[in-house]
PDB file of N, CA, C and O in Angstrom:
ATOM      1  N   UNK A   1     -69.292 -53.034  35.470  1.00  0.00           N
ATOM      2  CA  UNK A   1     -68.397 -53.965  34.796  1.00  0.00           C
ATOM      3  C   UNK A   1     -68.767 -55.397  35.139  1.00  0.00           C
ATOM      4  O   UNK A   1     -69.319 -55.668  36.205  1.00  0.00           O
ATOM      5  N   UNK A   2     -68.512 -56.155  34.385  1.00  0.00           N
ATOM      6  CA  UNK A   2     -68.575 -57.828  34.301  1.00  0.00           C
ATOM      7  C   UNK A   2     -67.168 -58.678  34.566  1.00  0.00           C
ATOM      8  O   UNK A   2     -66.270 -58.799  33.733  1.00  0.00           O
ATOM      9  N   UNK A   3     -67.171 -59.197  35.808  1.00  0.00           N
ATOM     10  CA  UNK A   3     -65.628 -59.301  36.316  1.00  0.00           C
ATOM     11  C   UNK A   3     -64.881 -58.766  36.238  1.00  0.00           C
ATOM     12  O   UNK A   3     -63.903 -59.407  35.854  1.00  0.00           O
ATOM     13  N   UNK A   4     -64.681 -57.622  36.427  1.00  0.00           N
ATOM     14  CA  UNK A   4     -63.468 -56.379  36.249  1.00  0.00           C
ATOM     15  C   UNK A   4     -63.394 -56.127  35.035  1.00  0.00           C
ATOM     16  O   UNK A   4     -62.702 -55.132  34.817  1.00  0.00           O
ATOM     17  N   UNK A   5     -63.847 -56.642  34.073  1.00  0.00           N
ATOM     18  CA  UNK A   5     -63.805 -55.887  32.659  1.00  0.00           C
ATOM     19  C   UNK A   5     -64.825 -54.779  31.945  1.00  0.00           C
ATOM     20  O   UNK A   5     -66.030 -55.031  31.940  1.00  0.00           O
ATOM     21  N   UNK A   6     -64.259 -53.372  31.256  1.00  0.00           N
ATOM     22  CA  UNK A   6     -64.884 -52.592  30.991  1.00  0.00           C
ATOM     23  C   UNK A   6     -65.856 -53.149  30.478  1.00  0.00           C
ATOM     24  O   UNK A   6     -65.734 -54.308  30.082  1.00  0.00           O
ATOM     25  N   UNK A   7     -67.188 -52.395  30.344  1.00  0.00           N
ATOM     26  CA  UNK A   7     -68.361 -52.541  30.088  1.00  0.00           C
ATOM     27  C   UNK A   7     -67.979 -52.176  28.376  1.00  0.00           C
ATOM     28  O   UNK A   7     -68.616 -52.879  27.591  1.00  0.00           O
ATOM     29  N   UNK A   8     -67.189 -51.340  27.848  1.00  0.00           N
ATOM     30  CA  UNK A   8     -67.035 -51.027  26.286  1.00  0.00           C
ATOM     31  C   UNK A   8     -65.638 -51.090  25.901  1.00  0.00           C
ATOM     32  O   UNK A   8     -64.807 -50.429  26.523  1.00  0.00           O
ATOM     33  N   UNK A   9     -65.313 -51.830  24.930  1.00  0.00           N
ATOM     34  CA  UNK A   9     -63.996 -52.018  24.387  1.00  0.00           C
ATOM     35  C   UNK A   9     -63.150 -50.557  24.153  1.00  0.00           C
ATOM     36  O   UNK A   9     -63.928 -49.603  24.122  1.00  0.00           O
ATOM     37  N   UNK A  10     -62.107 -50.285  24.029  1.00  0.00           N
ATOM     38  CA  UNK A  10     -61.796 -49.208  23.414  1.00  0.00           C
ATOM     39  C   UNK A  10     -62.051 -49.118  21.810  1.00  0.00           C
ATOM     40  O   UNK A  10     -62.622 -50.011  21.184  1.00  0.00           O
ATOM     41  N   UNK A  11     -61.583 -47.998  21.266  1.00  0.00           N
ATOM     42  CA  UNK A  11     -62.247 -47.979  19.762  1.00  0.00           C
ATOM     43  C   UNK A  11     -60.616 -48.225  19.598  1.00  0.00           C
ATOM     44  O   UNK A  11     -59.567 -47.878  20.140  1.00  0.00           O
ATOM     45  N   UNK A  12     -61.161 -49.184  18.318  1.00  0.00           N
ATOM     46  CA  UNK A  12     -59.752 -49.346  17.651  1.00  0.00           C
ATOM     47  C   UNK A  12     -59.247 -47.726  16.840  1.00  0.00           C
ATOM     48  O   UNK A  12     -58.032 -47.524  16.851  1.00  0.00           O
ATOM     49  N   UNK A  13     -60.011 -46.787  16.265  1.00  0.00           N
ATOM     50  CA  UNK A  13     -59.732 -46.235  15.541  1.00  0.00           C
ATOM     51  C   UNK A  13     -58.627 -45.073  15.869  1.00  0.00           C
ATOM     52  O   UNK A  13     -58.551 -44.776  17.061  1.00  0.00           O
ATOM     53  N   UNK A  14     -57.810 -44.416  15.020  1.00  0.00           N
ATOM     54  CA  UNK A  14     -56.983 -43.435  15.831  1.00  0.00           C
ATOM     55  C   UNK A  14     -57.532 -41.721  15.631  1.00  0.00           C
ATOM     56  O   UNK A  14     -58.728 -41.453  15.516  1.00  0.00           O
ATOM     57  N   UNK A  15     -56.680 -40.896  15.618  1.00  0.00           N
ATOM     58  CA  UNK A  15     -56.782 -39.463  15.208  1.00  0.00           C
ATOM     59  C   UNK A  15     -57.385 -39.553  13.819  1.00  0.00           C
ATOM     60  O   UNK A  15     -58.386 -38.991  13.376  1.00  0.00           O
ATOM     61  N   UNK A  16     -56.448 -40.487  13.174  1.00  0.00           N
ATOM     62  CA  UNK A  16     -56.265 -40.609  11.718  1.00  0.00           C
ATOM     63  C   UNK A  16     -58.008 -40.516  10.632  1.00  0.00           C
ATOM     64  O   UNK A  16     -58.430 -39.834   9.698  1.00  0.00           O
ATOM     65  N   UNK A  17     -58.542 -41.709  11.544  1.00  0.00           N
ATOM     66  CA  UNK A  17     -59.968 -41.763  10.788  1.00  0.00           C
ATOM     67  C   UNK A  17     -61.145 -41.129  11.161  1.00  0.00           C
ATOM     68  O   UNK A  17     -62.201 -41.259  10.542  1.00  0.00           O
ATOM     69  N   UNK A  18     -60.941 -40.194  12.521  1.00  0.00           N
ATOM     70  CA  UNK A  18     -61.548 -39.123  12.845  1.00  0.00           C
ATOM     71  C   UNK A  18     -61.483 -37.884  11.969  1.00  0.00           C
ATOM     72  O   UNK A  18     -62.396 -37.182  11.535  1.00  0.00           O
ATOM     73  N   UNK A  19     -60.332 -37.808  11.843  1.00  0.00           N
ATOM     74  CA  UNK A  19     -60.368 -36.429  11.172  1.00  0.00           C
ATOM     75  C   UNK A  19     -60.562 -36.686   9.898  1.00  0.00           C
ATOM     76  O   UNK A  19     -60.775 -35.740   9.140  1.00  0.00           O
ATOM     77  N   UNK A  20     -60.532 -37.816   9.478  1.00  0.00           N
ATOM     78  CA  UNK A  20     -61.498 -38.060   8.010  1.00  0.00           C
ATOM     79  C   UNK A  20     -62.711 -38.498   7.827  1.00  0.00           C
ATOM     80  O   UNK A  20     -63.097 -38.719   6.679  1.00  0.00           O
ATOM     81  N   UNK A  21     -63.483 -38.692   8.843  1.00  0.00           N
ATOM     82  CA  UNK A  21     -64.866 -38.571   8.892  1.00  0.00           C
ATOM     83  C   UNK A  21     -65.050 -37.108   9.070  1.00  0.00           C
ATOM     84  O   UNK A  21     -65.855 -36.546   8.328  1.00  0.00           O
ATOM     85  N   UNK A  22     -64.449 -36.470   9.901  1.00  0.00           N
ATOM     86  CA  UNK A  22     -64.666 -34.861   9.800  1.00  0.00           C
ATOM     87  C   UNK A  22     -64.701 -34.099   8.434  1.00  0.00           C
ATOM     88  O   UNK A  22     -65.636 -33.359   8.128  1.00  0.00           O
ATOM     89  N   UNK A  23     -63.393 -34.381   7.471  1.00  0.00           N
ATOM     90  CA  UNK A  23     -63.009 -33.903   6.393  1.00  0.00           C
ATOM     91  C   UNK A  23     -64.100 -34.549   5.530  1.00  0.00           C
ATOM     92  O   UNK A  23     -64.697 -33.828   4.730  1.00  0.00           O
ATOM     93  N   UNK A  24     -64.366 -35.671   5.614  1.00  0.00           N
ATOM     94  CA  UNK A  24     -65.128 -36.777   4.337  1.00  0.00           C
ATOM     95  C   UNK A  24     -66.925 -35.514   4.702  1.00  0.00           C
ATOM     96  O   UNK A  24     -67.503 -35.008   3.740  1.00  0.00           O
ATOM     97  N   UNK A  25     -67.301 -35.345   5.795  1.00  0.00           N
ATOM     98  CA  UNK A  25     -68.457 -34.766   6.330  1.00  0.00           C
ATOM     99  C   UNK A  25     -68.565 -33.738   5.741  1.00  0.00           C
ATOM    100  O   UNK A  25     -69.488 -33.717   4.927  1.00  0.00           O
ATOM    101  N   UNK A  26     -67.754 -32.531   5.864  1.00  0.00           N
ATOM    102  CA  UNK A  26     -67.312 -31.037   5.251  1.00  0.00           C
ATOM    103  C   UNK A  26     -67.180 -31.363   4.101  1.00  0.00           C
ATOM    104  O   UNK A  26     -67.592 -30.360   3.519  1.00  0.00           O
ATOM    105  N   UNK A  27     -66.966 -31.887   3.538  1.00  0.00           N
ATOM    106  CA  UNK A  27     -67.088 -31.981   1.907  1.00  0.00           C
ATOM    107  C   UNK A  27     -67.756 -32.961   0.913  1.00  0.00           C
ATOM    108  O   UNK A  27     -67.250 -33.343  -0.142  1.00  0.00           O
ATOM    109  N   UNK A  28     -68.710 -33.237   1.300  1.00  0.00           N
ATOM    110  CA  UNK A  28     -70.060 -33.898   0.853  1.00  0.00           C
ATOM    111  C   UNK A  28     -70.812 -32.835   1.370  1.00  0.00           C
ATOM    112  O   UNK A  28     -71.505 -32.462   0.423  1.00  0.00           O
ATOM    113  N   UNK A  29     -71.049 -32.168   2.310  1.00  0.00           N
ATOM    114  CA  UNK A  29     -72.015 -31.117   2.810  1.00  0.00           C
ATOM    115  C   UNK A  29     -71.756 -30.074   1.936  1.00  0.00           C
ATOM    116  O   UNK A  29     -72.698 -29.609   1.294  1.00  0.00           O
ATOM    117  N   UNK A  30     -70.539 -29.587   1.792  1.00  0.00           N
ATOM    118  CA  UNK A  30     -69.993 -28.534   0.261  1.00  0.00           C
ATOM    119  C   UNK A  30     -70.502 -28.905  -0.816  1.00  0.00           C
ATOM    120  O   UNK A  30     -71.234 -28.098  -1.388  1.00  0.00           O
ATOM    121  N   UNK A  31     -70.300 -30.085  -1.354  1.00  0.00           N
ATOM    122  CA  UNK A  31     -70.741 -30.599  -2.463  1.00  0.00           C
ATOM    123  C   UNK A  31     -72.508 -30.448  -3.267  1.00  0.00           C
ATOM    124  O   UNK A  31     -72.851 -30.129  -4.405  1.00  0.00           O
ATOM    125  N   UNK A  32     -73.485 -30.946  -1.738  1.00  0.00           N
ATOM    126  CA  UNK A  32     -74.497 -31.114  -1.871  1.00  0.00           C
ATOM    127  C   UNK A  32     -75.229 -29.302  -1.584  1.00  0.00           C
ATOM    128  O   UNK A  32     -76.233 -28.898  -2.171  1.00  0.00           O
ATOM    129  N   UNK A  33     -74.649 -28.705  -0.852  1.00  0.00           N
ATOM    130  CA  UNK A  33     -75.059 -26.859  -1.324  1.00  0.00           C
ATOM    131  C   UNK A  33     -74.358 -26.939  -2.440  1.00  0.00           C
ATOM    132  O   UNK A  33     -75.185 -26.940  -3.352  1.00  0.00           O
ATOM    133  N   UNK A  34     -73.157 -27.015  -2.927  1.00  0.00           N
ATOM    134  CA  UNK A  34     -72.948 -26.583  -4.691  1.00  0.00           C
ATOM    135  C   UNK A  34     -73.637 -27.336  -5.294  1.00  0.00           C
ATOM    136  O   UNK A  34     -73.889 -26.673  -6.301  1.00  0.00           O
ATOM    137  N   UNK A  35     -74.240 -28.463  -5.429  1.00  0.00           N
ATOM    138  CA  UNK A  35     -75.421 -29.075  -6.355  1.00  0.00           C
ATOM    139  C   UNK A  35     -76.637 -28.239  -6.107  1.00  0.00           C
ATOM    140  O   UNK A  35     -76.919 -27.375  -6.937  1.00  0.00           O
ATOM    141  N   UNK A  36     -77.198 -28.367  -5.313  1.00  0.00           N
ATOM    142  CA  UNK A  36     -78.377 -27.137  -4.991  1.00  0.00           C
ATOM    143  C   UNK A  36     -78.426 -25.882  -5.115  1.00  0.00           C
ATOM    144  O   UNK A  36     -79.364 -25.197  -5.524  1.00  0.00           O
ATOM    145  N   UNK A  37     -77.363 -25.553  -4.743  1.00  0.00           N
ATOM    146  CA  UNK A  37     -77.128 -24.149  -5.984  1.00  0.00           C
ATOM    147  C   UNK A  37     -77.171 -23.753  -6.996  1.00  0.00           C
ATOM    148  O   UNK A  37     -77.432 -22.572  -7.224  1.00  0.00           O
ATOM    149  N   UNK A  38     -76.884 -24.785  -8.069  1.00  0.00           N
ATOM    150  CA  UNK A  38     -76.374 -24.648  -9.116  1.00  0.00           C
ATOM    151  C   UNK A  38     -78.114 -25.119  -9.764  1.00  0.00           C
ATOM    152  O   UNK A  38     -78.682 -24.469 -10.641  1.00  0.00           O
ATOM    153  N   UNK A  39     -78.430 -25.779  -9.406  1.00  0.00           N
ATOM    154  CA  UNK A  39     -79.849 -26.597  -9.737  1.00  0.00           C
ATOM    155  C   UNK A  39     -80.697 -25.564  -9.382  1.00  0.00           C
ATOM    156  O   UNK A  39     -81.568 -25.370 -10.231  1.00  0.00           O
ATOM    157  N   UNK A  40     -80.761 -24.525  -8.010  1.00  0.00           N
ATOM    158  CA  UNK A  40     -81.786 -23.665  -8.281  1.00  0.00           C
ATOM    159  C   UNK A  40     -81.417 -22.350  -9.322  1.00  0.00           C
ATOM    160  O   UNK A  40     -82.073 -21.314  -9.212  1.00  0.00           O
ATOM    161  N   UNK A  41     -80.335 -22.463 -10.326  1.00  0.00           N
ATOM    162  CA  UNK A  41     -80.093 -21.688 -10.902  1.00  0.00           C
ATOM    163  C   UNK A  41     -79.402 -19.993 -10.526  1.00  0.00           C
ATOM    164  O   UNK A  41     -79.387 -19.057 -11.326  1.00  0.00           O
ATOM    165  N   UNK A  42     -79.136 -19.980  -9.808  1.00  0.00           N
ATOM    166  CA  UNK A  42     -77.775 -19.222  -9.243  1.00  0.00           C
ATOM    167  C   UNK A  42     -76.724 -19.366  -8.581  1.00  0.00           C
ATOM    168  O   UNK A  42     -76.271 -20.476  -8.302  1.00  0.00           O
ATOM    169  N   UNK A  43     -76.179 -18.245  -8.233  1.00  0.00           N
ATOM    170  CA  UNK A  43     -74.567 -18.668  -8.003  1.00  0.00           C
ATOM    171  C   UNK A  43     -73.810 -17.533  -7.472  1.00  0.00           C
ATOM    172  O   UNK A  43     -72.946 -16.917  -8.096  1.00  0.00           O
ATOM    173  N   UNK A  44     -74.379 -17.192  -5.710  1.00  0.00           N
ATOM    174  CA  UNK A  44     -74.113 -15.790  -5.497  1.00  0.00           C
ATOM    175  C   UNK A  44     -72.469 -15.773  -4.873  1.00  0.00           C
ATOM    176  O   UNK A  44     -72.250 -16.762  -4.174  1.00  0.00           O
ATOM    177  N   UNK A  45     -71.699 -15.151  -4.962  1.00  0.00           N
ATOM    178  CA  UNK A  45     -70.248 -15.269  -4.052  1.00  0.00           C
ATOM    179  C   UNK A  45     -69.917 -16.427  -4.792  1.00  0.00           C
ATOM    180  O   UNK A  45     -69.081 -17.114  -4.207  1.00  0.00           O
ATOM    181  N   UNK A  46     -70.248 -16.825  -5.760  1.00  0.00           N
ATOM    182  CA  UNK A  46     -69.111 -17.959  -6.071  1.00  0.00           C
ATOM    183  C   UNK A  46     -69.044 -19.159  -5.063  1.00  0.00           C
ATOM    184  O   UNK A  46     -68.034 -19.617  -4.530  1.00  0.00           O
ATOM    185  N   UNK A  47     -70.796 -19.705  -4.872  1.00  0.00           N
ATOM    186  CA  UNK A  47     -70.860 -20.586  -3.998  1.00  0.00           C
ATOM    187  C   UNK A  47     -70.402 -22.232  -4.742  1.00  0.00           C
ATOM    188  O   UNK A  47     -69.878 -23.222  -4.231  1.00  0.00           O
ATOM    189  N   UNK A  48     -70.823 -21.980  -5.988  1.00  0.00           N
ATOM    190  CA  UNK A  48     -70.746 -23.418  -6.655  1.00  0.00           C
ATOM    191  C   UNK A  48     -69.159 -23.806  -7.053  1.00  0.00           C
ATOM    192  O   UNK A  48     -68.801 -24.967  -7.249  1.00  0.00           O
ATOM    193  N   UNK A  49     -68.642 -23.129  -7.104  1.00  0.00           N
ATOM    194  CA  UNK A  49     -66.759 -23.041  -7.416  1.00  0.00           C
ATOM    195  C   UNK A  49     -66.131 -23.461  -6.065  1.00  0.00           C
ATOM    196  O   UNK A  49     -65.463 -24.483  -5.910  1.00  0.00           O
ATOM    197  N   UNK A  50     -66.479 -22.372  -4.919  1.00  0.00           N
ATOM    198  CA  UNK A  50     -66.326 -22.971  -3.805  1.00  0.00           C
ATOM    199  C   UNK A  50     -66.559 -24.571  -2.825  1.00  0.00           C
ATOM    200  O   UNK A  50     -66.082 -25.182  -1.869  1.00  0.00           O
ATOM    201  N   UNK A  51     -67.693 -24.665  -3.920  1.00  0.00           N
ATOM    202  CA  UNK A  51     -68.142 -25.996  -2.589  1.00  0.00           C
ATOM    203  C   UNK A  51     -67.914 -26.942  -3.592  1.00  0.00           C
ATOM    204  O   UNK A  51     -68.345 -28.027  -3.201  1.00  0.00           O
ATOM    205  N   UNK A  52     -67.330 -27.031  -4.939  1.00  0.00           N
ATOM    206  CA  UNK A  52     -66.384 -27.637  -5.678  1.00  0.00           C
ATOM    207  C   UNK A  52     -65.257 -28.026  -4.986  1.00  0.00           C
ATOM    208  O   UNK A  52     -64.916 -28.998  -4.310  1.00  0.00           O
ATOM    209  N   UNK A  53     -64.895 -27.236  -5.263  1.00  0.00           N
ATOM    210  CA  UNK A  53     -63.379 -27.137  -4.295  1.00  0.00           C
ATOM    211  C   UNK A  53     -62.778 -27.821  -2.992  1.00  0.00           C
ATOM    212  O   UNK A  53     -61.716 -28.388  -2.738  1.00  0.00           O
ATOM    213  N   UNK A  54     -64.246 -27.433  -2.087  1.00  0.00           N
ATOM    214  CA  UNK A  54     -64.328 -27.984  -1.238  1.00  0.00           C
ATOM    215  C   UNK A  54     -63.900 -29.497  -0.870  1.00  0.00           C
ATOM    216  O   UNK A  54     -63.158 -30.044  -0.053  1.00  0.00           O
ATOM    217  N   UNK A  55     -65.064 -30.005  -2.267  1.00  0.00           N
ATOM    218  CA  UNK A  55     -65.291 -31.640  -1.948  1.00  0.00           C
ATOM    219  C   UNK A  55     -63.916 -32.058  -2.641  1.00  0.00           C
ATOM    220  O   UNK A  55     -63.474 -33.145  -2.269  1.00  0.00           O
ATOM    221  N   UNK A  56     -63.164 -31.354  -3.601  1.00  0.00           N
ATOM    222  CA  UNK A  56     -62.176 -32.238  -4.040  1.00  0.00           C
ATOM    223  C   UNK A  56     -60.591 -32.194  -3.253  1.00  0.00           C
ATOM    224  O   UNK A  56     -59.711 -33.044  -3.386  1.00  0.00           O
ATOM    225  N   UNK A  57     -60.522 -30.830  -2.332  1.00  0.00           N
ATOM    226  CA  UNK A  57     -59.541 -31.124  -1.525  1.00  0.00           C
ATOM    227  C   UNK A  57     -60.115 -32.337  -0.350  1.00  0.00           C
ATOM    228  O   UNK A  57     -59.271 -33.055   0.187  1.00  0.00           O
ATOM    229  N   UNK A  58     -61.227 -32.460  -0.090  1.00  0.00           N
ATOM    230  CA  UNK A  58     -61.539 -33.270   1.242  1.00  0.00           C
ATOM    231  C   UNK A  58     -61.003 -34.560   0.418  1.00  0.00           C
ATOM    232  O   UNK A  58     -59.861 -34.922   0.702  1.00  0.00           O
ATOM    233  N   UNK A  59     -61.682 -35.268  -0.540  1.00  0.00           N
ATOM    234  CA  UNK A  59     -61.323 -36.395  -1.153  1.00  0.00           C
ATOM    235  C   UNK A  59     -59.944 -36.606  -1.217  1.00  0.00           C
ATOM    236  O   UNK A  59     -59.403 -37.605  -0.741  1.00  0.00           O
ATOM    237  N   UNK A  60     -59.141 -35.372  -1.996  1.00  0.00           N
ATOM    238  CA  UNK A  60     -57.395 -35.685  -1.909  1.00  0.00           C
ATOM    239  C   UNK A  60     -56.486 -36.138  -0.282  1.00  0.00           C
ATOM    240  O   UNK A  60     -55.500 -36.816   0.006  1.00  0.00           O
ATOM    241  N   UNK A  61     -57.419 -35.373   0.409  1.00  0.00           N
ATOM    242  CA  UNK A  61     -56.941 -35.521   2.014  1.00  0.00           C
ATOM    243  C   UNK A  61     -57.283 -36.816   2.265  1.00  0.00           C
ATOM    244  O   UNK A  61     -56.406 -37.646   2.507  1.00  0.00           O
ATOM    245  N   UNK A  62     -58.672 -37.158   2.234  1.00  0.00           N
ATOM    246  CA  UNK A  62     -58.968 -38.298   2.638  1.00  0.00           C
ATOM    247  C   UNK A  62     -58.534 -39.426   2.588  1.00  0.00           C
ATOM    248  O   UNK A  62     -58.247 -40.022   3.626  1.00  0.00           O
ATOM    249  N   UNK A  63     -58.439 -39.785   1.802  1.00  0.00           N
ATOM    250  CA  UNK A  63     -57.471 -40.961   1.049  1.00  0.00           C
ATOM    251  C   UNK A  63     -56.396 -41.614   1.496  1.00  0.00           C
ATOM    252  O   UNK A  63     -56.177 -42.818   1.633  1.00  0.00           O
ATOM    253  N   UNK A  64     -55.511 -40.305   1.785  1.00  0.00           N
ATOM    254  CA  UNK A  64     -54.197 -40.484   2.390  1.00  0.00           C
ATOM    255  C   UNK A  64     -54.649 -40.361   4.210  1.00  0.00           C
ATOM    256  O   UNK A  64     -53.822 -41.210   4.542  1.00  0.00           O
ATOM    257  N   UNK A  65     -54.881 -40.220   4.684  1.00  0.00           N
ATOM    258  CA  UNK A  65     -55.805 -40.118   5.736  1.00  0.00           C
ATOM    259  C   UNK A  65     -56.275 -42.015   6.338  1.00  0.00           C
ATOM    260  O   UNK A  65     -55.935 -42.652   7.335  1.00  0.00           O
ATOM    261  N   UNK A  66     -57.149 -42.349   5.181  1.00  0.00           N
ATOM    262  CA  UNK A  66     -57.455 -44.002   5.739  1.00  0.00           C
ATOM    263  C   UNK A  66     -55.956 -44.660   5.321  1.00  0.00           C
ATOM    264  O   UNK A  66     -55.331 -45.180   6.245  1.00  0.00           O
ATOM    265  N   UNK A  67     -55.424 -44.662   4.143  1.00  0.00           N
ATOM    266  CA  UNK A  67     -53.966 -45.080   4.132  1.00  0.00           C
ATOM    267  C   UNK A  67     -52.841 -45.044   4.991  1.00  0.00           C
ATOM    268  O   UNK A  67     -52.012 -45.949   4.895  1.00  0.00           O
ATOM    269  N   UNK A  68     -52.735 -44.409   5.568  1.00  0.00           N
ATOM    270  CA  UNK A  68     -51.804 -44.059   7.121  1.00  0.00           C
ATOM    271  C   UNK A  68     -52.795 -44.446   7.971  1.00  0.00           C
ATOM    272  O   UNK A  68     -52.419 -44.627   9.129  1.00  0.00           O
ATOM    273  N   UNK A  69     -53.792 -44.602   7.774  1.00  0.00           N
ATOM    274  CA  UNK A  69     -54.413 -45.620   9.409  1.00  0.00           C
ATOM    275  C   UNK A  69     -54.389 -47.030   9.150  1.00  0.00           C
ATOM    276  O   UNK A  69     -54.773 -47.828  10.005  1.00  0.00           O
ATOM    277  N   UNK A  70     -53.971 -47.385   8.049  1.00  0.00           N
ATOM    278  CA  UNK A  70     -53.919 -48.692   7.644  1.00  0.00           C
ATOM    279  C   UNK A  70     -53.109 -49.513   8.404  1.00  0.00           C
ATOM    280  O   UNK A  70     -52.136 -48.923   8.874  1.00  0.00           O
ATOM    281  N   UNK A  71     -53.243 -51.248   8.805  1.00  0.00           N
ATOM    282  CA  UNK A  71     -52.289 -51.759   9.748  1.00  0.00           C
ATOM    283  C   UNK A  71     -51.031 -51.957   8.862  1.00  0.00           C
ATOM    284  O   UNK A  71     -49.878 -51.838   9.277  1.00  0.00           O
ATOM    285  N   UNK A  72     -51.289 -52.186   7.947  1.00  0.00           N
ATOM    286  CA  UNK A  72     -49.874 -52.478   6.385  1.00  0.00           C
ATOM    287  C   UNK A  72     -50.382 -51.646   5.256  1.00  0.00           C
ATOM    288  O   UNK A  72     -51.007 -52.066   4.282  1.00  0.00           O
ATOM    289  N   UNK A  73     -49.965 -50.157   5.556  1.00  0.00           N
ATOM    290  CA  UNK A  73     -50.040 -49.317   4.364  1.00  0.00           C
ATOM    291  C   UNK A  73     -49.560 -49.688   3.072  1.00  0.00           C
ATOM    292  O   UNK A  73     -50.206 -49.452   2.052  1.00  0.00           O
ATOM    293  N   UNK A  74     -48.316 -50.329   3.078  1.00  0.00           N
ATOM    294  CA  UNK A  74     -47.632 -50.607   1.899  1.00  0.00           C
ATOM    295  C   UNK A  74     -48.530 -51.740   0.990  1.00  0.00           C
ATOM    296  O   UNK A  74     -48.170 -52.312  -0.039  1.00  0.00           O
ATOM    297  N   UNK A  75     -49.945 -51.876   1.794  1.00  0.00           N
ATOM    298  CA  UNK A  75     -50.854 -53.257   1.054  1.00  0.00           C
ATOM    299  C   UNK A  75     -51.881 -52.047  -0.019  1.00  0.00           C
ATOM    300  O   UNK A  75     -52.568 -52.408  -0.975  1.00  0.00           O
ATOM    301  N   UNK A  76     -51.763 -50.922   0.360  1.00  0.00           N
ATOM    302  CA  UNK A  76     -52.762 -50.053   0.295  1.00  0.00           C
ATOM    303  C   UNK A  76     -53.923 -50.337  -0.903  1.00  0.00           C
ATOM    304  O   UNK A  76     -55.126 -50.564  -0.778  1.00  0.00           O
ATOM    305  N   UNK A  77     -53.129 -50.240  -2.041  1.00  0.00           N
ATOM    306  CA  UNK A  77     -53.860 -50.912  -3.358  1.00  0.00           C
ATOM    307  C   UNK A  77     -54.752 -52.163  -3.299  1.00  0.00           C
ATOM    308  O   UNK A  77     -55.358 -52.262  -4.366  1.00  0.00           O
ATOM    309  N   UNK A  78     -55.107 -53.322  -2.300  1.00  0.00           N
ATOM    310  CA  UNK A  78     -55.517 -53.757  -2.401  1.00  0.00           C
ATOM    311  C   UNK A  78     -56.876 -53.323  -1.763  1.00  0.00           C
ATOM    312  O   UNK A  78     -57.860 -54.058  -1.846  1.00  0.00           O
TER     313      UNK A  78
END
């Protein structure tokens, strides 16, 4: 430390935008096997429906997710 002060700030961020980098991660990774799936021309188990799915619940979560980590949610729209 440098005069008694930590060597690294704390992270501002909370639970909130963790678990939407988690969620935002899992469903772009869904997304990009259901594009590649679908592009090499099959579709075994219903992978391309699935990893559809995937990416559009992560997006609905997400959203609301950075909005509640917001310092003035009620600004959200801007």
């Amino acid at each position: 430390t440098y005069h008694g002060m930590p060597a690294l700030k704390p992270s501002p961020w909370s639970w909130k935008v963790t678990l939407y980098m988690a969620v935002a991660g899992t469903s772009g990774g869904a997304q990009v096997i259901a594009t590649m799936v679908r592009a090499g021309g099959g579709d075994p188990h219903g992978v391309v429906r699935a990893g559809r799915t995937i990416g559009l619940v992560g997006s609905l979560v997400g959203a609301p997710l950075l909005i509640a980590d917001l310092k003035t949610p009620h600004r959200w729209y801007n």
